[in-house]
C-alpha positions as CSV (number, residue, x, y, z in Angstrom):
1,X,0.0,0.0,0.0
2,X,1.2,3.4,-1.3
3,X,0.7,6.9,0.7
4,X,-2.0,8.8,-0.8
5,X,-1.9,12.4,-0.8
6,X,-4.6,14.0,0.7
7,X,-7.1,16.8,-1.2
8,X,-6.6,19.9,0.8
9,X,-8.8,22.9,0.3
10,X,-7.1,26.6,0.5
11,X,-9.0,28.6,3.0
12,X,-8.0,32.7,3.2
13,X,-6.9,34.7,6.0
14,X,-10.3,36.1,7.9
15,X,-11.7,38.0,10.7
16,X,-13.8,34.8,11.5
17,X,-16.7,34.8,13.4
18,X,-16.4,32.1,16.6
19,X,-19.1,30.8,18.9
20,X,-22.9,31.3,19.4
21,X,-24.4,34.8,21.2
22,X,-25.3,34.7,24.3
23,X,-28.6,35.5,23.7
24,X,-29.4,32.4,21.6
25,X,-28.2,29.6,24.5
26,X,-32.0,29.8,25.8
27,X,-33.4,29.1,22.3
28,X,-31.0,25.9,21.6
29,X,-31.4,25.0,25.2
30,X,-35.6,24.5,24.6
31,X,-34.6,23.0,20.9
32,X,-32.9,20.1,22.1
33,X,-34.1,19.4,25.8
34,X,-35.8,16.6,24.2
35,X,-32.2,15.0,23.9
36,X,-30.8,16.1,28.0
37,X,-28.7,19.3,26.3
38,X,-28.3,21.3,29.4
39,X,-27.6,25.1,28.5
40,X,-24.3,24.9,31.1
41,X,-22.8,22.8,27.6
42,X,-23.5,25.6,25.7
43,X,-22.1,28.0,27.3
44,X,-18.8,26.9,26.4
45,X,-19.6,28.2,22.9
46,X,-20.4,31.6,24.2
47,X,-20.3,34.3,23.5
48,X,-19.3,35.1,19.6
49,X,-16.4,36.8,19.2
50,X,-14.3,37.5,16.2
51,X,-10.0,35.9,15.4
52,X,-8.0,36.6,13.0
53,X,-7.2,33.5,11.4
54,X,-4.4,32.7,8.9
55,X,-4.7,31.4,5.6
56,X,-4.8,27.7,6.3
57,X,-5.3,24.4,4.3
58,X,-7.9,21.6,5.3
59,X,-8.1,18.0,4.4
60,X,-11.6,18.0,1.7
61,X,-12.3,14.2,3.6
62,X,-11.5,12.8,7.0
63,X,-8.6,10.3,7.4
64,X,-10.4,6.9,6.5
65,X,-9.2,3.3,7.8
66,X,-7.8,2.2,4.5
67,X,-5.5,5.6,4.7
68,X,-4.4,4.6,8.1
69,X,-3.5,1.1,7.4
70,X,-0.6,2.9,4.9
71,X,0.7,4.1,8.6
72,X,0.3,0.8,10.3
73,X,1.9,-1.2,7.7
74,X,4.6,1.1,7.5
75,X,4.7,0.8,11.6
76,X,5.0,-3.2,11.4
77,X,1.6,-3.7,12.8
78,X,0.3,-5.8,9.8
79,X,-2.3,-7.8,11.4
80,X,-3.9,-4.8,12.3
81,X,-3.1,-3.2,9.0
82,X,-4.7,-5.9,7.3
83,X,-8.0,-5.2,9.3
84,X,-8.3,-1.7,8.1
85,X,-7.1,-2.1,4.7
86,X,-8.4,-2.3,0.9
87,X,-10.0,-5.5,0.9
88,X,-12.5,-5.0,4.2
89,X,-15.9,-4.0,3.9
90,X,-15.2,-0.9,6.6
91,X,-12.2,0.3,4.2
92,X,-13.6,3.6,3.3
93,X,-15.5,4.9,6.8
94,X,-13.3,7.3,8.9
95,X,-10.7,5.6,11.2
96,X,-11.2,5.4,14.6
97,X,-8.1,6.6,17.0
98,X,-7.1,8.3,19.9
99,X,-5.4,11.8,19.9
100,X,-1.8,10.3,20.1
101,X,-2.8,7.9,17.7
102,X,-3.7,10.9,15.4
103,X,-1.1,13.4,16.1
104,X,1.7,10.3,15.3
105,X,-0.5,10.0,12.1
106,X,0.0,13.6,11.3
107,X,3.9,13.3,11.9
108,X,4.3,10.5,10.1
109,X,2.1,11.4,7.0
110,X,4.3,14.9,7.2
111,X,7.8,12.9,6.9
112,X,6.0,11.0,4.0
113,X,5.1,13.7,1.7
114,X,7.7,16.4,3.0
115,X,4.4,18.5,4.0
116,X,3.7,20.1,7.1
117,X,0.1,18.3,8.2
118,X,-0.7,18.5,11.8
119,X,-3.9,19.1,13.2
120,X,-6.3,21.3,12.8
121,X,-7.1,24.3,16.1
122,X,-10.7,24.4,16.9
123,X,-10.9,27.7,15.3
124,X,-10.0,26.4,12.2
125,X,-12.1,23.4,12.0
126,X,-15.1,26.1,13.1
127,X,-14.5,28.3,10.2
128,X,-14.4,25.8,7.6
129,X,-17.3,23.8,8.8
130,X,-19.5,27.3,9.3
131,X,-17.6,29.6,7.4
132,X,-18.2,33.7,6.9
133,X,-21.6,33.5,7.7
134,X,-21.3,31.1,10.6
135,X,-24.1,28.7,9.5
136,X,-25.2,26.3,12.1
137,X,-24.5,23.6,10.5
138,X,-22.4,22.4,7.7
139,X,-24.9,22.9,5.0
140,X,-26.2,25.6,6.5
141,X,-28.7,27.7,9.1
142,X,-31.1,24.9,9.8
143,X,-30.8,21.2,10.6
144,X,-31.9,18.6,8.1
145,X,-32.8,14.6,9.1
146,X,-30.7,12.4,7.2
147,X,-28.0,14.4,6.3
148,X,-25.1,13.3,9.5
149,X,-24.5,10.2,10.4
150,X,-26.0,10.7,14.3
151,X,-27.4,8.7,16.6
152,X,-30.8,9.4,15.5
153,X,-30.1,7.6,11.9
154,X,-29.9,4.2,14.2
155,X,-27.0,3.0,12.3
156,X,-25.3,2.3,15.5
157,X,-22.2,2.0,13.5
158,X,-19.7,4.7,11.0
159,X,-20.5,4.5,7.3
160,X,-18.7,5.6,4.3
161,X,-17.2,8.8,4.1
162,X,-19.5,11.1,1.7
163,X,-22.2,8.6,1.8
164,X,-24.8,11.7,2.2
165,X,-24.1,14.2,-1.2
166,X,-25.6,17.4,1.1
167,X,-22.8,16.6,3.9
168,X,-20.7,19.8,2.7
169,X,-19.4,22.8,4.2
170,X,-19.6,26.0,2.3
171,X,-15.6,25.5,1.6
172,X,-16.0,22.0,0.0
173,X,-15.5,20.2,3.5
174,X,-17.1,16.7,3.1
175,X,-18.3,14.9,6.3
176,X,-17.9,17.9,9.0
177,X,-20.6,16.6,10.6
178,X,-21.7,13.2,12.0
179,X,-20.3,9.8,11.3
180,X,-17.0,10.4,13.6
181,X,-15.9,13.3,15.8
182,X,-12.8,15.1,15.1
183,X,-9.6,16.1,17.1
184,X,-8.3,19.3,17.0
185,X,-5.0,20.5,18.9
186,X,-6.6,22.6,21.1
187,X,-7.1,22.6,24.6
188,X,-10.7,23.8,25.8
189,X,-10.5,27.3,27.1
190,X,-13.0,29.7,28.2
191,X,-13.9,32.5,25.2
192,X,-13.1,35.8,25.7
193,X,-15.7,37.4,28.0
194,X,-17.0,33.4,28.7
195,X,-16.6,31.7,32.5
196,X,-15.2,28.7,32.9
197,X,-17.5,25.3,32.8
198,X,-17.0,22.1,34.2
199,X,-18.5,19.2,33.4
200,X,-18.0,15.8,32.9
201,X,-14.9,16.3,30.7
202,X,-13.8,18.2,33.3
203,X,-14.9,17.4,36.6
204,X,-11.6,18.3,38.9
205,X,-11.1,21.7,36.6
206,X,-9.1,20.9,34.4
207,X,-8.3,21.2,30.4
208,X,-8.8,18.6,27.4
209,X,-8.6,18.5,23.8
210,X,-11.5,19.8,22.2
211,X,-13.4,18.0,19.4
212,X,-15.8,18.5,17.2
213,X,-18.6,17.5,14.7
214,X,-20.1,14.9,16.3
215,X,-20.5,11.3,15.9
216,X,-22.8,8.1,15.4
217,X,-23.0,7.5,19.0
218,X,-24.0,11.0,19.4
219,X,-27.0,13.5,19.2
220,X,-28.0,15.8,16.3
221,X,-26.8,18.6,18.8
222,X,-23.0,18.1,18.3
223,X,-23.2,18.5,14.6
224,X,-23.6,21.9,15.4
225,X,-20.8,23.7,14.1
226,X,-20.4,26.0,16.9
227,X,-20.7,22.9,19.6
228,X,-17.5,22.0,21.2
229,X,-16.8,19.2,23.9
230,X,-14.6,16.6,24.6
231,X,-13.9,12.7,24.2
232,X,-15.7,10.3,26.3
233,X,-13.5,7.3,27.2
234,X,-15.9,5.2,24.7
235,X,-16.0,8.0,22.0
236,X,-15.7,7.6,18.5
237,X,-13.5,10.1,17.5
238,X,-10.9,10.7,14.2
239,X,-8.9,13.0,12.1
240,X,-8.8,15.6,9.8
241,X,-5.4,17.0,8.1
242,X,-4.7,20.5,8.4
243,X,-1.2,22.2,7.1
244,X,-0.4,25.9,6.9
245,X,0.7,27.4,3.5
């Protein structure tokens, strides 16, 4: 198995807007109280503010398994490569890993190719998955059934990466939402005029890598693009490349 390079999609310097207003927490809180969403969750995303964010380049698709068994073959771990790889019926749904799992990916890809591909920060990811006008969602303002792979579908499982055509961000983005989380590099922080939450990522205070997008085993809620949380220990969670310019 040969190292593919990844499609990466140019996205130019902006004054990004981050985050949801304060004064919308109430009206998400009543949207999804049928599914437990307690408005102390949301008030991590609050309030919006606007960052500067550098031209940066984002992977088009998510890291799939048969991508990753490139990484495991090339590791020695062939048994294991052989379950990811070409000839399984799971070869094209998004890999499954855990963040050192994925930042080794991102070095090794990197030494591969001679490219700088690391992970994207949580503020990247946001502004490609909601973009200028910071939609809601991928495809836009409002949610639609049947579009992310959530737990609502009933799956119960990941399916193939751009299965559902209207799974798009405005930049190109395929998959942003649903089917697997995604790790980011960044540590969860309060936003600027925000308070501190704690939860059950978080329960003695403090940090943890913030991911995004939700997953199968997850609520239409976190497909929000706004949405940020962390990994539960039985989390389905992968990768997208980023690399600056």
């Amino acid at each position: 198995m040969t190292v593919a390079m990844p499609t990466m999609i140019e996205i130019a310097a902006d004054d990004a807007p981050i985050g949801t207003p304060f004064a919308d927490l109430d009206r998400l809180a009543a949207e999804f109280a049928d599914i437990g969403v307690k408005i102390e969750w949301l008030r991590k995303e609050a309030p919006r503010f606007r960052l500067r964010i550098e031209t940066f380049r984002i992977a088009k698709l998510p890291v799939s398994r048969v991508d990753y068994a490139v990484f495991l073959e090339q590791a020695g771990q062939h048994e294991v490569a052989r379950a990811h790889g070409p000839n399984t019926d799971l070869a094209a749904h998004p890999v499954r890993l855990s963040f050192d799992e994925a930042t080794a990916y991102c070095g090794w890809i990197g030494r591969e190719t001679g490219r700088g591909f690391r992970l994207p920060t949580e503020f990247e990811w946001e502004y490609a998955a909601a973009g200028p006008d910071a939609h809601t969602y991928p495809w836009g303002p409002d949610y639609r059934p049947g579009i992310a792979n959530t737990s609502e579908a009933g799956h119960g499982r990941t399916r193939p990466i751009g299965e559902t055509a209207g799974n798009v961000s405005w930049c190109g983005a395929v998959d942003m939402a649903g089917n697997v989380e995604e790790w980011t590099s960044s540590l969860y922080r309060p936003y600027p005029g925000g308070s501190p939450v704690t939860d059950d990522f978080n329960p003695d205070g403090q940090s943890y890598v913030v991911t995004r997008g939700g997953s199968f085993r997850q609520h239409r809620d976190c497909t929000r693009c706004q949405r940020r949380h962390g990994a539960f220990a039985d989390a389905a969670v992968g990768l997208r490349l980023a690399e600056t310019p």
